[in-house]
PyMOL CGO cylinders between C-alpha atoms (Angstrom):
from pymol import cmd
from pymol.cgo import CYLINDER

trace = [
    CYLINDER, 7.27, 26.38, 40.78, 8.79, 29.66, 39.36, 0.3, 1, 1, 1, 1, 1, 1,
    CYLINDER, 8.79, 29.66, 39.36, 10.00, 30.25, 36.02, 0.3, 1, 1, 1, 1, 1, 1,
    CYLINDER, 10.00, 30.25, 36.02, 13.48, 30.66, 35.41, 0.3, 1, 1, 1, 1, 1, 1,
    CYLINDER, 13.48, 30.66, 35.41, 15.46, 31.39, 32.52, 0.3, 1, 1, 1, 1, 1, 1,
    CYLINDER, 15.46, 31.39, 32.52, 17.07, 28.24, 30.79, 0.3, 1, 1, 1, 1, 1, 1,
    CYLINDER, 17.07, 28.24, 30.79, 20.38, 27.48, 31.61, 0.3, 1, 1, 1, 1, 1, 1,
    CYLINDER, 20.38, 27.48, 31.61, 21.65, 27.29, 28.08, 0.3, 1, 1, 1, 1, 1, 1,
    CYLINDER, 21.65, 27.29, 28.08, 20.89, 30.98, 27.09, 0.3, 1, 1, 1, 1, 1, 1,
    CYLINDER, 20.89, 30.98, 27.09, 23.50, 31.96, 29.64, 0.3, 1, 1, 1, 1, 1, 1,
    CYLINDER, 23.50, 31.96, 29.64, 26.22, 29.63, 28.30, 0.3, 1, 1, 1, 1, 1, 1,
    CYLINDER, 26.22, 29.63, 28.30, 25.54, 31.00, 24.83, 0.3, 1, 1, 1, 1, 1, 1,
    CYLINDER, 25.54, 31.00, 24.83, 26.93, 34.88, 26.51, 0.3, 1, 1, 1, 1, 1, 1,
    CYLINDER, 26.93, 34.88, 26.51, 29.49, 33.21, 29.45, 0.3, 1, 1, 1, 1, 1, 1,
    CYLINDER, 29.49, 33.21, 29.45, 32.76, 32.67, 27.87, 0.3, 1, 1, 1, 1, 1, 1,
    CYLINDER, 32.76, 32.67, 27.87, 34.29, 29.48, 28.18, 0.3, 1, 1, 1, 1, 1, 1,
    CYLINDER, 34.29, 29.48, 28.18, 37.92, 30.62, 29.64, 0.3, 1, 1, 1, 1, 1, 1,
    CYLINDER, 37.92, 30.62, 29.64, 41.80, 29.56, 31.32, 0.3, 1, 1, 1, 1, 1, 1,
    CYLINDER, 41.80, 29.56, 31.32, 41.54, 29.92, 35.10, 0.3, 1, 1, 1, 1, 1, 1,
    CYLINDER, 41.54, 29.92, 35.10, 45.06, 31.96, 34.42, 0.3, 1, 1, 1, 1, 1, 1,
    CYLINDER, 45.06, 31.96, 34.42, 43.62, 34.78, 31.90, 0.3, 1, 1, 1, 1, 1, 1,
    CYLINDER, 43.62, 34.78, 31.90, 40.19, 35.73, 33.64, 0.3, 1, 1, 1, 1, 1, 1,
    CYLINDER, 40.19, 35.73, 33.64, 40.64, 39.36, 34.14, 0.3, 1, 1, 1, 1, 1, 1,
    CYLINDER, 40.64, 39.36, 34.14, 40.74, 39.39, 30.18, 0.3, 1, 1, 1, 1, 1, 1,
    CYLINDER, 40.74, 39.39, 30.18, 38.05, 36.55, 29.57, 0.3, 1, 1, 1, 1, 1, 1,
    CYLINDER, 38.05, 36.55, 29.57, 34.87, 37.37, 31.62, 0.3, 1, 1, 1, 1, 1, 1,
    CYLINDER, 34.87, 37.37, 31.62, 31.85, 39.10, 30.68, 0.3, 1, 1, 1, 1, 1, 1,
    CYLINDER, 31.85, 39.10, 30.68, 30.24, 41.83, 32.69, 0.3, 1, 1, 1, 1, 1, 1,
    CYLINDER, 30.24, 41.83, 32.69, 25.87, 41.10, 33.81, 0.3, 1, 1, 1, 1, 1, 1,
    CYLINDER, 25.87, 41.10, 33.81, 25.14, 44.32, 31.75, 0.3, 1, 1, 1, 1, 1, 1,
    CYLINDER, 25.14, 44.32, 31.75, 26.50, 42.37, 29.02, 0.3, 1, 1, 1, 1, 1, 1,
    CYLINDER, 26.50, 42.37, 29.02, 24.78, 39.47, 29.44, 0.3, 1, 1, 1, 1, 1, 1,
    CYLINDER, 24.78, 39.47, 29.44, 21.33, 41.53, 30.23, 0.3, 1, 1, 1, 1, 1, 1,
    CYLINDER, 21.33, 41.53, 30.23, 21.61, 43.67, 26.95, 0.3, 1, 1, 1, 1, 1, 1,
    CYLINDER, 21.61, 43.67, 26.95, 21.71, 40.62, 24.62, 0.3, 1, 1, 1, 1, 1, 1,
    CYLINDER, 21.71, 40.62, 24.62, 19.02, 38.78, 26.43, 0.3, 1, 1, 1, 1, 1, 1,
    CYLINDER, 19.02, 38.78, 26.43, 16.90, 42.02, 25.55, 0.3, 1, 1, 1, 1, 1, 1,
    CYLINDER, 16.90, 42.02, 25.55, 18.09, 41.84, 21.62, 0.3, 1, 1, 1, 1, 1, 1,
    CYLINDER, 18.09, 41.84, 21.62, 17.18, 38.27, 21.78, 0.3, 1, 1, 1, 1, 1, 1,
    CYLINDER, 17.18, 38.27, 21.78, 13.68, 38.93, 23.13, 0.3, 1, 1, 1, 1, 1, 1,
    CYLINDER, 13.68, 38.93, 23.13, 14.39, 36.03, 25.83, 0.3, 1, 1, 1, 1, 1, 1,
    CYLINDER, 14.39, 36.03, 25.83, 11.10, 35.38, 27.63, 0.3, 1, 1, 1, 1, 1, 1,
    CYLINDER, 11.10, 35.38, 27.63, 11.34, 36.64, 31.43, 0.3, 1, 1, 1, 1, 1, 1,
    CYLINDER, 11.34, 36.64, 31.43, 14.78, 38.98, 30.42, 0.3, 1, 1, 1, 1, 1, 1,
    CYLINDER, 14.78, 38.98, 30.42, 12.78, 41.83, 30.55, 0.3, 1, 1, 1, 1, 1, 1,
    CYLINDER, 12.78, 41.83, 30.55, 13.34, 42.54, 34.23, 0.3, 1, 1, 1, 1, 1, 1,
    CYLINDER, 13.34, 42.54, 34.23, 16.89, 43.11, 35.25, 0.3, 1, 1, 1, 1, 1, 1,
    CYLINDER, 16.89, 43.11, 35.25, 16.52, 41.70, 38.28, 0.3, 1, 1, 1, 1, 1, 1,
    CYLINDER, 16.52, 41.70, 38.28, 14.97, 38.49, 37.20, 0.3, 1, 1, 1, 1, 1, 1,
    CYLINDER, 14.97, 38.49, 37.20, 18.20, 37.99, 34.76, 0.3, 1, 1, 1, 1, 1, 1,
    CYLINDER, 18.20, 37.99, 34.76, 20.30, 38.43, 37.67, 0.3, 1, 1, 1, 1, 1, 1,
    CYLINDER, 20.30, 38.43, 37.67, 18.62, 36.40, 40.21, 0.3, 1, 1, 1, 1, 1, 1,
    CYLINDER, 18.62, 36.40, 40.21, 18.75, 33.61, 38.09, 0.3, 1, 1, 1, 1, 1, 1,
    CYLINDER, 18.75, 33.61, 38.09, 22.45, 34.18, 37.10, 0.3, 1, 1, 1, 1, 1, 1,
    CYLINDER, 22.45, 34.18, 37.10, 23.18, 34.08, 41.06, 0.3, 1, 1, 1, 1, 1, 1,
    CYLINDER, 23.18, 34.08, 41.06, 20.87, 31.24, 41.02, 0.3, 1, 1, 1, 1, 1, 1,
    CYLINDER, 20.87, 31.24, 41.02, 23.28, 29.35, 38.66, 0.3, 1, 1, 1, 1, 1, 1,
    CYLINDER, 23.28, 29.35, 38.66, 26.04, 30.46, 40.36, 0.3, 1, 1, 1, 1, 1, 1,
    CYLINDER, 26.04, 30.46, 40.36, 25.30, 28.91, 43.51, 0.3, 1, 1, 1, 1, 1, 1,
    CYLINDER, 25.30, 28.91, 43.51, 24.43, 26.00, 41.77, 0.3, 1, 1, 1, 1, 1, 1,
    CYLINDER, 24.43, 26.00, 41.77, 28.13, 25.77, 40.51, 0.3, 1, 1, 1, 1, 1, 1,
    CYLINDER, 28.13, 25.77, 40.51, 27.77, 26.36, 36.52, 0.3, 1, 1, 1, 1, 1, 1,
    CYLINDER, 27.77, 26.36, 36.52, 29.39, 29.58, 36.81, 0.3, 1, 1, 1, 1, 1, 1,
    CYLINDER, 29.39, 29.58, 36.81, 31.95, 31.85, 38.63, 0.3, 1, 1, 1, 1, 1, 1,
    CYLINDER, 31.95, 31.85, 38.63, 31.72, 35.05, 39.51, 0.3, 1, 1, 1, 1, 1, 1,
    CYLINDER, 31.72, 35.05, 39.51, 34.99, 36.62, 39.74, 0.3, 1, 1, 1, 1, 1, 1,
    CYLINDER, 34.99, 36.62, 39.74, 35.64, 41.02, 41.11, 0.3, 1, 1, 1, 1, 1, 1,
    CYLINDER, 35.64, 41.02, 41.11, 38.59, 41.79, 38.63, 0.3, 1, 1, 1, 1, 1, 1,
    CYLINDER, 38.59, 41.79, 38.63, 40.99, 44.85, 39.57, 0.3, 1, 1, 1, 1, 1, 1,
    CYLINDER, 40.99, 44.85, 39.57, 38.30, 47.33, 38.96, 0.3, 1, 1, 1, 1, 1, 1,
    CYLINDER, 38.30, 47.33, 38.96, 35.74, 45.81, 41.23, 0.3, 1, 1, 1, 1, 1, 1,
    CYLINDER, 35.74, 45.81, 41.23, 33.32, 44.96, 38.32, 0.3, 1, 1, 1, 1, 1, 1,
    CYLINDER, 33.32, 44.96, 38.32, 32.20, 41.18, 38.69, 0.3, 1, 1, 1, 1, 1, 1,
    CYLINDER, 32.20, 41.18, 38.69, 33.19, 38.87, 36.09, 0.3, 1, 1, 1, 1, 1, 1,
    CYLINDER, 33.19, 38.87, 36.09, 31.40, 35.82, 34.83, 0.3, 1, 1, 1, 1, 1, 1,
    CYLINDER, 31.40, 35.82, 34.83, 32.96, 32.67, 33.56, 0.3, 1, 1, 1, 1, 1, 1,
    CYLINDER, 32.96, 32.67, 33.56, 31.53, 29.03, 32.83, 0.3, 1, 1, 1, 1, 1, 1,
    CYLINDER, 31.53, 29.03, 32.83, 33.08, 26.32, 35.20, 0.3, 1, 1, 1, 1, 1, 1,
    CYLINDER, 33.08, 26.32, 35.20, 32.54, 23.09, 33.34, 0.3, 1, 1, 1, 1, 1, 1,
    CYLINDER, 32.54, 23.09, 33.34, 33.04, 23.82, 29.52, 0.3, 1, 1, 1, 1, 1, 1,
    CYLINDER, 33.04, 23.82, 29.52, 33.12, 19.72, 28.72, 0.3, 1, 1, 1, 1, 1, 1,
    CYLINDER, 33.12, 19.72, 28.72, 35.24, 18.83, 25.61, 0.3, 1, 1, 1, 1, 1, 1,
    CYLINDER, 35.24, 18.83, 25.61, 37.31, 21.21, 24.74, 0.3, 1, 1, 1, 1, 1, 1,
    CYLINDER, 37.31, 21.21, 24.74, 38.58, 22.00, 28.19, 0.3, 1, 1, 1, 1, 1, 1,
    CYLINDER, 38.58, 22.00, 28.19, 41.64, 23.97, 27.97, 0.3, 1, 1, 1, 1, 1, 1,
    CYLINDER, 41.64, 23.97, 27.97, 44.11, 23.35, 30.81, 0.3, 1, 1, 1, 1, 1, 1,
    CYLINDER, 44.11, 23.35, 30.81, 44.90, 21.05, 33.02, 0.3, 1, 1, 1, 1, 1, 1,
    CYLINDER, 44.90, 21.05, 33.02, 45.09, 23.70, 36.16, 0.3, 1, 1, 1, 1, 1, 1,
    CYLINDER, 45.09, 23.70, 36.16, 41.32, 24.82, 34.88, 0.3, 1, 1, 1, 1, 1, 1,
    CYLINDER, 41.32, 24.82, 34.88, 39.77, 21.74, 35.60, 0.3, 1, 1, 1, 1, 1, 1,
    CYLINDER, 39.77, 21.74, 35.60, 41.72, 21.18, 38.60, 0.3, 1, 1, 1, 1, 1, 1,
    CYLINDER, 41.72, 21.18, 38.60, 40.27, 24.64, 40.04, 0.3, 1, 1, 1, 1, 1, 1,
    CYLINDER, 40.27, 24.64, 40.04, 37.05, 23.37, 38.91, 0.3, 1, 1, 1, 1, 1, 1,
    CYLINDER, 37.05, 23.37, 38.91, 37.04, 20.76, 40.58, 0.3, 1, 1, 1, 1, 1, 1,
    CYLINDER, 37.04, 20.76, 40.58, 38.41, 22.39, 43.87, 0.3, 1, 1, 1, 1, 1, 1,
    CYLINDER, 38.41, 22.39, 43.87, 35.81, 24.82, 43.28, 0.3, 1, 1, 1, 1, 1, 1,
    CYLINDER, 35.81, 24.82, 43.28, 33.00, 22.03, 43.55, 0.3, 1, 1, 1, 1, 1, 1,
    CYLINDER, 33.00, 22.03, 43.55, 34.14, 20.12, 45.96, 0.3, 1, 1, 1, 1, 1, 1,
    CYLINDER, 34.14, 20.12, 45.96, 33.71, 23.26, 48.15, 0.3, 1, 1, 1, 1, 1, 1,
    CYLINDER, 33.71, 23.26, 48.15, 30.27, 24.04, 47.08, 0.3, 1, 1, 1, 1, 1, 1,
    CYLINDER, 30.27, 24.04, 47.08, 28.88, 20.84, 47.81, 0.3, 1, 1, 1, 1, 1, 1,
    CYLINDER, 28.88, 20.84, 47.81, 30.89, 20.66, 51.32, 0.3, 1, 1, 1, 1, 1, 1,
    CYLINDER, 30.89, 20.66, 51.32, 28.61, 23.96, 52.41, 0.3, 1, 1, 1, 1, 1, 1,
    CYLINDER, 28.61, 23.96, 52.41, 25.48, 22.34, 50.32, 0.3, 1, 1, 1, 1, 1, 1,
    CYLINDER, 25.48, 22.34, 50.32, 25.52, 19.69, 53.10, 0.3, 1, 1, 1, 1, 1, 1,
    CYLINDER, 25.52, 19.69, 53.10, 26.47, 21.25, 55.76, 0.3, 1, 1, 1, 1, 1, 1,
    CYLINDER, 26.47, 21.25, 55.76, 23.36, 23.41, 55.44, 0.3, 1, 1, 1, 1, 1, 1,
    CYLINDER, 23.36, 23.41, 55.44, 21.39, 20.08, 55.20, 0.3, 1, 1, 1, 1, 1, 1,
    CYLINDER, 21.39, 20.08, 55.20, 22.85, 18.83, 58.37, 0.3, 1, 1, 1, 1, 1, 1,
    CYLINDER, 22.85, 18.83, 58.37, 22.27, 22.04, 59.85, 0.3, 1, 1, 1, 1, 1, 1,
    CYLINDER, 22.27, 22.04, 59.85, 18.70, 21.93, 59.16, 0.3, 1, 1, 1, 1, 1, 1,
    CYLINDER, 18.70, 21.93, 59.16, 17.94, 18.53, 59.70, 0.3, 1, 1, 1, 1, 1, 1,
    CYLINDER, 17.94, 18.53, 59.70, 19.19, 18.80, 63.39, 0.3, 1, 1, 1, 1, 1, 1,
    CYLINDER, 19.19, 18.80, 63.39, 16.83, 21.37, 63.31, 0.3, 1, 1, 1, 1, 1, 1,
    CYLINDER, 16.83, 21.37, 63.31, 13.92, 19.46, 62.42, 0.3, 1, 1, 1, 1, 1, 1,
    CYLINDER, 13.92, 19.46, 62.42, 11.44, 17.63, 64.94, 0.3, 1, 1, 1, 1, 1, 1,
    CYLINDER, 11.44, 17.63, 64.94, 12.36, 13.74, 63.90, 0.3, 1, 1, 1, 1, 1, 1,
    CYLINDER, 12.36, 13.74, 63.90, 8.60, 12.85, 65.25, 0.3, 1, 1, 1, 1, 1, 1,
    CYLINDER, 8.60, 12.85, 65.25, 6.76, 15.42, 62.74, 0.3, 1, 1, 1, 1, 1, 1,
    CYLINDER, 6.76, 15.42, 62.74, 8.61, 14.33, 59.59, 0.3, 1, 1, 1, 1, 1, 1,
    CYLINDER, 8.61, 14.33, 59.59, 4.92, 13.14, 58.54, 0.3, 1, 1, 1, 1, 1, 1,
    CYLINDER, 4.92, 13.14, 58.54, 1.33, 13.87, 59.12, 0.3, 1, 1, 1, 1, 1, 1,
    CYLINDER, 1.33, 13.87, 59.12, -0.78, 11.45, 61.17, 0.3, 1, 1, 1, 1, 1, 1,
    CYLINDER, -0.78, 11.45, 61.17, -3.92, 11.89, 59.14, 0.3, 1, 1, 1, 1, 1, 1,
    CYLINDER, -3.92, 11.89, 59.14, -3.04, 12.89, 55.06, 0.3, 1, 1, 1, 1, 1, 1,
    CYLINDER, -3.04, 12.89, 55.06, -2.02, 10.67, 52.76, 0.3, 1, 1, 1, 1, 1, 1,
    CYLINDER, -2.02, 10.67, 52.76, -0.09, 10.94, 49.01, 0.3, 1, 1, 1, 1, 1, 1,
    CYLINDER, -0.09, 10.94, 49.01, 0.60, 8.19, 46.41, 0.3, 1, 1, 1, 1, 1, 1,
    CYLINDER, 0.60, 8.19, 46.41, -1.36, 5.18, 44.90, 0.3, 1, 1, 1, 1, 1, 1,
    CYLINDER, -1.36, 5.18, 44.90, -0.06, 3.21, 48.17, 0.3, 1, 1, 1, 1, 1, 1,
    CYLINDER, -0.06, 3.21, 48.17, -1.63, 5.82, 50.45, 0.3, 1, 1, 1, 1, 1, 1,
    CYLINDER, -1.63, 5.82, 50.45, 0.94, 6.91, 52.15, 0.3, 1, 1, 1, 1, 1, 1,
    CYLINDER, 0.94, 6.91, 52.15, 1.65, 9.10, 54.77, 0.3, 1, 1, 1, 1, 1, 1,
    CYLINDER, 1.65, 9.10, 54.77, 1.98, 12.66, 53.48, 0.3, 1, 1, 1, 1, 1, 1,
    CYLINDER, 1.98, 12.66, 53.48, 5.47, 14.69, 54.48, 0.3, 1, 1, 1, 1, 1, 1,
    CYLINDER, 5.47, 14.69, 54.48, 5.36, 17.79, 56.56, 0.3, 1, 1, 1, 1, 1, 1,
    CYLINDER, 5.36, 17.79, 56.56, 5.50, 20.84, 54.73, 0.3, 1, 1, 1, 1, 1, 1,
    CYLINDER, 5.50, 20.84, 54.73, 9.30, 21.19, 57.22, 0.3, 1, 1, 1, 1, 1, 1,
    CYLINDER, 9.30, 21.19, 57.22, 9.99, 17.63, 55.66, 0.3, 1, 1, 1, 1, 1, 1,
    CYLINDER, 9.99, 17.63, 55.66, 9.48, 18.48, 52.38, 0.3, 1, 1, 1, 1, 1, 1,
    CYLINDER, 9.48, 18.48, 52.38, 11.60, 21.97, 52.69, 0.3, 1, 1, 1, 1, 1, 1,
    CYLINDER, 11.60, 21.97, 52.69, 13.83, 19.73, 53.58, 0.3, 1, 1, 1, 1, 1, 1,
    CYLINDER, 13.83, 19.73, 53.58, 14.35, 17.34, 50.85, 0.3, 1, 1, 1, 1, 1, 1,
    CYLINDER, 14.35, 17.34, 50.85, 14.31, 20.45, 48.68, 0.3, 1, 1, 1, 1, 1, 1,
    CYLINDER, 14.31, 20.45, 48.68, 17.91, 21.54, 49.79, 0.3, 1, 1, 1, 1, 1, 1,
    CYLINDER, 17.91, 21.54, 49.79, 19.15, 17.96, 47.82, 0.3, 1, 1, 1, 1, 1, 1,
    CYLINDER, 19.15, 17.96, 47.82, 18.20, 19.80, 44.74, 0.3, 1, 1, 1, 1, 1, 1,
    CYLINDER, 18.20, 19.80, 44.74, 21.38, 21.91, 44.42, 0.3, 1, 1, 1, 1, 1, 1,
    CYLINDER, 21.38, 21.91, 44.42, 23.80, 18.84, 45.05, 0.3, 1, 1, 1, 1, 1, 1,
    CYLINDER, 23.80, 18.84, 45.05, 21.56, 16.16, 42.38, 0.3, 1, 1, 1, 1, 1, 1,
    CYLINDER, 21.56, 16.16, 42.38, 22.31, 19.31, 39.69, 0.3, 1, 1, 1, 1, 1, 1,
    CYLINDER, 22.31, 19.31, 39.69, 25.61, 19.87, 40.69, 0.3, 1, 1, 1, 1, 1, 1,
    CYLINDER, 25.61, 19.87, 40.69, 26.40, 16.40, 40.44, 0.3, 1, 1, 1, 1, 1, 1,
    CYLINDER, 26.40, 16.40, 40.44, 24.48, 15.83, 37.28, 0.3, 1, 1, 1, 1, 1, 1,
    CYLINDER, 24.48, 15.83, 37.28, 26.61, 18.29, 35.95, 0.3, 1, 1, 1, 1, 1, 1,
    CYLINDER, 26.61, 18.29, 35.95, 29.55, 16.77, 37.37, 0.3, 1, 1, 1, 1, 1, 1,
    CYLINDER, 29.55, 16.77, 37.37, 28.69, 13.81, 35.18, 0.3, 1, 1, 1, 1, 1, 1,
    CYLINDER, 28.69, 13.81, 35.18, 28.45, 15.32, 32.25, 0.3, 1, 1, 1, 1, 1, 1,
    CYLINDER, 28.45, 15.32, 32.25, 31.26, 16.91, 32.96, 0.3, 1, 1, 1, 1, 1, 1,
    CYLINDER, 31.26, 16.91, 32.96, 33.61, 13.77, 33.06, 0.3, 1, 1, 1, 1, 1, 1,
    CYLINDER, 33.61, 13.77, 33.06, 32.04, 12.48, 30.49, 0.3, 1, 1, 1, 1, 1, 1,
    CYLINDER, 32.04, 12.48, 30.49, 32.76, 15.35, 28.01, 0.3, 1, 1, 1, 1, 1, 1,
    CYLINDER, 32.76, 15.35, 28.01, 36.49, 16.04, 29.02, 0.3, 1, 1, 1, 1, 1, 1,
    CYLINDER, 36.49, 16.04, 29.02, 39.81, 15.09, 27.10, 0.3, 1, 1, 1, 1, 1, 1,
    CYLINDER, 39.81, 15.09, 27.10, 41.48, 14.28, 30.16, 0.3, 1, 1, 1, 1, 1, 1,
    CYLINDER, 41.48, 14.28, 30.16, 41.81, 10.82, 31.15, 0.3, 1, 1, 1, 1, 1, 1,
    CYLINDER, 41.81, 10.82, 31.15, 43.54, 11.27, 33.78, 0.3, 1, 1, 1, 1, 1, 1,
    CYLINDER, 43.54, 11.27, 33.78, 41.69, 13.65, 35.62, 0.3, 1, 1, 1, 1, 1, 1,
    CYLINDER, 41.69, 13.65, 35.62, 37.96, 11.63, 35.38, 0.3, 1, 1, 1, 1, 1, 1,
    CYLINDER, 37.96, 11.63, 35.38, 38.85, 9.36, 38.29, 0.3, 1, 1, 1, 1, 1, 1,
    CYLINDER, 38.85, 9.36, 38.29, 39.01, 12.78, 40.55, 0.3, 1, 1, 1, 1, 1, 1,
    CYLINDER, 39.01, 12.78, 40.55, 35.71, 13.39, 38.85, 0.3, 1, 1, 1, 1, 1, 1,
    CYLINDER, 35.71, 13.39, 38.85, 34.40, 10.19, 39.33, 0.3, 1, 1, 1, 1, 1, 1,
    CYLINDER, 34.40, 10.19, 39.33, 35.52, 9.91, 43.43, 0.3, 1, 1, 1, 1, 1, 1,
    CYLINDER, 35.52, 9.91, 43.43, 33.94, 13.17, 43.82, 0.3, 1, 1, 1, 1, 1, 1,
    CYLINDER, 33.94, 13.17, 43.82, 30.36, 12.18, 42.10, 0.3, 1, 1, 1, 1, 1, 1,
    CYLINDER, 30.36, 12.18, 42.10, 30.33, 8.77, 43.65, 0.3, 1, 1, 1, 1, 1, 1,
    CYLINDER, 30.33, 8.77, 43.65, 31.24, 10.42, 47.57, 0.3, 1, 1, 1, 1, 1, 1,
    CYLINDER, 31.24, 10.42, 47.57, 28.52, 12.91, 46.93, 0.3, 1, 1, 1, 1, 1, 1,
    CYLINDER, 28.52, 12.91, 46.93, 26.00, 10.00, 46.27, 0.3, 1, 1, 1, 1, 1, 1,
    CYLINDER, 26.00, 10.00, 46.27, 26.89, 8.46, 49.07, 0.3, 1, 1, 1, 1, 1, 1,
    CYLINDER, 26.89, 8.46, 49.07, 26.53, 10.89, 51.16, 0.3, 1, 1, 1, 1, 1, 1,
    CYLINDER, 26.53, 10.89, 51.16, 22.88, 11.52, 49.42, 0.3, 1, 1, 1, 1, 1, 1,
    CYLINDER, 22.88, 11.52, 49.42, 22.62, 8.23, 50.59, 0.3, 1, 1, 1, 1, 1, 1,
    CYLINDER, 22.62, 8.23, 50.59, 23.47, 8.70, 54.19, 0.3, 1, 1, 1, 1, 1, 1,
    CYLINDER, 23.47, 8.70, 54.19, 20.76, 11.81, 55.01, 0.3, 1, 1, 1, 1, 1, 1,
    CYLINDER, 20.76, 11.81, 55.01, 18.41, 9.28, 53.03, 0.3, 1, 1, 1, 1, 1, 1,
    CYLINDER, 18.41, 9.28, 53.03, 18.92, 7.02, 55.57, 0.3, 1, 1, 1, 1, 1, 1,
    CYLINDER, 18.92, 7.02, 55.57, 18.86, 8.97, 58.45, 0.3, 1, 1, 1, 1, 1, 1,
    CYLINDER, 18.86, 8.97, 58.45, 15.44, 9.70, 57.85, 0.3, 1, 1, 1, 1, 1, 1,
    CYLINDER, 15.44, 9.70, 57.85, 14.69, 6.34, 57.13, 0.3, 1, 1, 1, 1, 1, 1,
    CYLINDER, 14.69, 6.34, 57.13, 15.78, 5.09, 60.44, 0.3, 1, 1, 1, 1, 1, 1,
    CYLINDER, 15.78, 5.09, 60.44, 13.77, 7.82, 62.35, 0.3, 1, 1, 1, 1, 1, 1,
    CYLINDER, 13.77, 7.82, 62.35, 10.18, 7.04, 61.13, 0.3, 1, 1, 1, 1, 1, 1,
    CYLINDER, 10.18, 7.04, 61.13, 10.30, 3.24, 60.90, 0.3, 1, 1, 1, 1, 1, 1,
    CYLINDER, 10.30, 3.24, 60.90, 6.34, 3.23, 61.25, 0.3, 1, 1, 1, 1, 1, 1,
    CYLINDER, 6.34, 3.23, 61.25, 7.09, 5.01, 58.05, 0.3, 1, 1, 1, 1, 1, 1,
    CYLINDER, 7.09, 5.01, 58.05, 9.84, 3.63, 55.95, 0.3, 1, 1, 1, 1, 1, 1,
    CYLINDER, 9.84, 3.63, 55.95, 7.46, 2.19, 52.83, 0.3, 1, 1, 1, 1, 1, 1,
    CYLINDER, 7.46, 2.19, 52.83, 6.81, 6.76, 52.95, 0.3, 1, 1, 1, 1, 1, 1,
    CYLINDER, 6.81, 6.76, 52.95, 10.82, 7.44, 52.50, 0.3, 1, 1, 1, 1, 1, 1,
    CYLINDER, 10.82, 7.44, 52.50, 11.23, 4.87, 50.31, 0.3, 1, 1, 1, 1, 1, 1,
    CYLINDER, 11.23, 4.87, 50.31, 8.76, 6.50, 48.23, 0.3, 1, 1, 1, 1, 1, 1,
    CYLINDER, 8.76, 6.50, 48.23, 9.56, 10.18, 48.74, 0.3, 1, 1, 1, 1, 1, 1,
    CYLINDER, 9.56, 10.18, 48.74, 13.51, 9.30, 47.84, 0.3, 1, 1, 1, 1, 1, 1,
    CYLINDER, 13.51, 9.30, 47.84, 12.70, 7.34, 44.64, 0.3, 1, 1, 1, 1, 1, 1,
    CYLINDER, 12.70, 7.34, 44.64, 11.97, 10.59, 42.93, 0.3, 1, 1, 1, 1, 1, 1,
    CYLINDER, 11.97, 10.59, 42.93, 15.89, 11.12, 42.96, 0.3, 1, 1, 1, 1, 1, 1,
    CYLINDER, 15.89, 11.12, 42.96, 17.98, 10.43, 40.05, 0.3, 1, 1, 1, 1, 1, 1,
    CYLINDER, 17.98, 10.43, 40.05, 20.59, 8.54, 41.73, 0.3, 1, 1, 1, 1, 1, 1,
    CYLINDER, 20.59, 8.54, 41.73, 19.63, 5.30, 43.12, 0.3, 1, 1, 1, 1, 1, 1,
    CYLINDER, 19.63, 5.30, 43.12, 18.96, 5.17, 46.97, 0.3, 1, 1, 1, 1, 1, 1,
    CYLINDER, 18.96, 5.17, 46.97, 19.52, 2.45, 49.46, 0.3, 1, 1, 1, 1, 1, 1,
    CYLINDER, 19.52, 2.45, 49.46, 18.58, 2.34, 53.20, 0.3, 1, 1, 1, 1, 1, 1,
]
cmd.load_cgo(trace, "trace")
C-alpha cells in the first residue's frame, strides 16, 4: 500500500471557515505546499505527491475545493466538529456528503454489474485459518471501492459526535445509518451469488468496521 501524507497535517494549514465568507477564508495549495516544506513533512518534498493526496482527501469528503473569482482554487475543511460555526455550514456539509456518497455507490453498482458473478473466487487458492476460498483479484478491486464510503462515514461519526447542534445530529445520524445499510445491501448481493461460498463473504466483509448482516 502507498504512503500518503497524514490527514491531520492538512487540517493543521485548511482553515476551518462559514460556507458564506469562503472567497476570504480559503487557502491556496502553494500555501499549503510551502509550509509542508518548512515543516520537513516526510513525502512533501514532491509537489505532486502533496497534491495528489490533497485531491485524494478531497474526494474522500474532508475538504472542499472551491475556484474563487480569480480562478485560483480554494481549500476549506468540511467537518470542523465542535466549534462549528453556522447552522447553514453544516447544512451544506451535509448536502455536500450526501452527494459524494450517492456517486461513491453508484460507481460500485456500476462495477459490480460489471463483474462476472461466477469468478468472484478462485476454484483452487485458499486464504484464512478456515481455508477459504481466495477472492479474485476483480473481487477484491471491488471491495476496495467501500473504502471511500467506511471513511466518509467514519468521519461522519465523528462528526455528529463533535457538533453543538442538537438538532441537526438526527440528519447526521439518518445519513450514517442509510449509508450502512446500503453497505449492507452490496454485502449481500454478493453473498447471495456464491452460496457455495458464503462462510468466504462472511469472512472477507468482517474486516469492515460497521457490522454486516446477510
Amino acid at each position: 500500500m502507498k504512503s500518503i501524507i497524514p490527514l491531520q497535517y492538512y487540517r493543521d494549514q485548511i482553515p476551518e471557515v462559514q460556507i458564506k465568507n469562503r472567497d476570504n477564508d480559503g487557502v491556496k495549495f502553494q500555501t499549503i505546499y510551502n509550509k509542508f516544506v518548512e515543516l520537513g513533512i516526510k513525502g512533501a518534498r514532491r509537489k505532486n505527491k502533496v497534491r495528489e493526496d490533497l485531491d485524494y482527501y478531497v474526494e474522500l469528503g474532508f475538504f472542499i475545493k472551491f475556484q474563487n473569482e480569480h480562478r485560483q482554487p480554494l481549500y476549506y475543511q468540511t467537518h470542523i466538529g465542535g466549534d462549528l460555526k453556522t447552522d447553514m455550514y453544516l447544512l451544506e456539509g451535509i448536502k455536500f456528503v450526501k452527494s459524494l456518497l450517492d456517486t461513491k455507490f453508484k460507481k460500485i453498482n456500476d462495477e459490480w454489474v460489471k463483474i462476472d458473478k461466477s469468478k468472484l473466487f478462485y476454484k483452487q487458492k485458499t486464504f484464512g485459518k478456515g481455508k477459504y476460498p481466495k477472492p479474485t483479484k476483480k473481487l477484491e478491486r471491488w471491495i476496495m471501492l467501500f473504502d471511500p464510503v467506511i471513511v466518509i462515514t467514519q468521519n461522519l461519526m465523528w462528526t455528529r459526535e463533535t457538533m453543538d447542534y442538537d438538532m441537526l445530529k438526527d440528519d447526521y445520524s439518518k445519513l450514517i445509518a442509510n449509508t450502512i445499510k446500503e453497505l449492507n445491501q452490496f454485502a449481500k448481493l454478493v453473498h447471495s451469488t456464491s452460496e457455495d461460498n458464503e462462510r468466504s463473504v462472511e469472512v472477507i466483509f468482517a474486516r469492515m468496521p460497521f457490522r454486516m448482516t446477510f
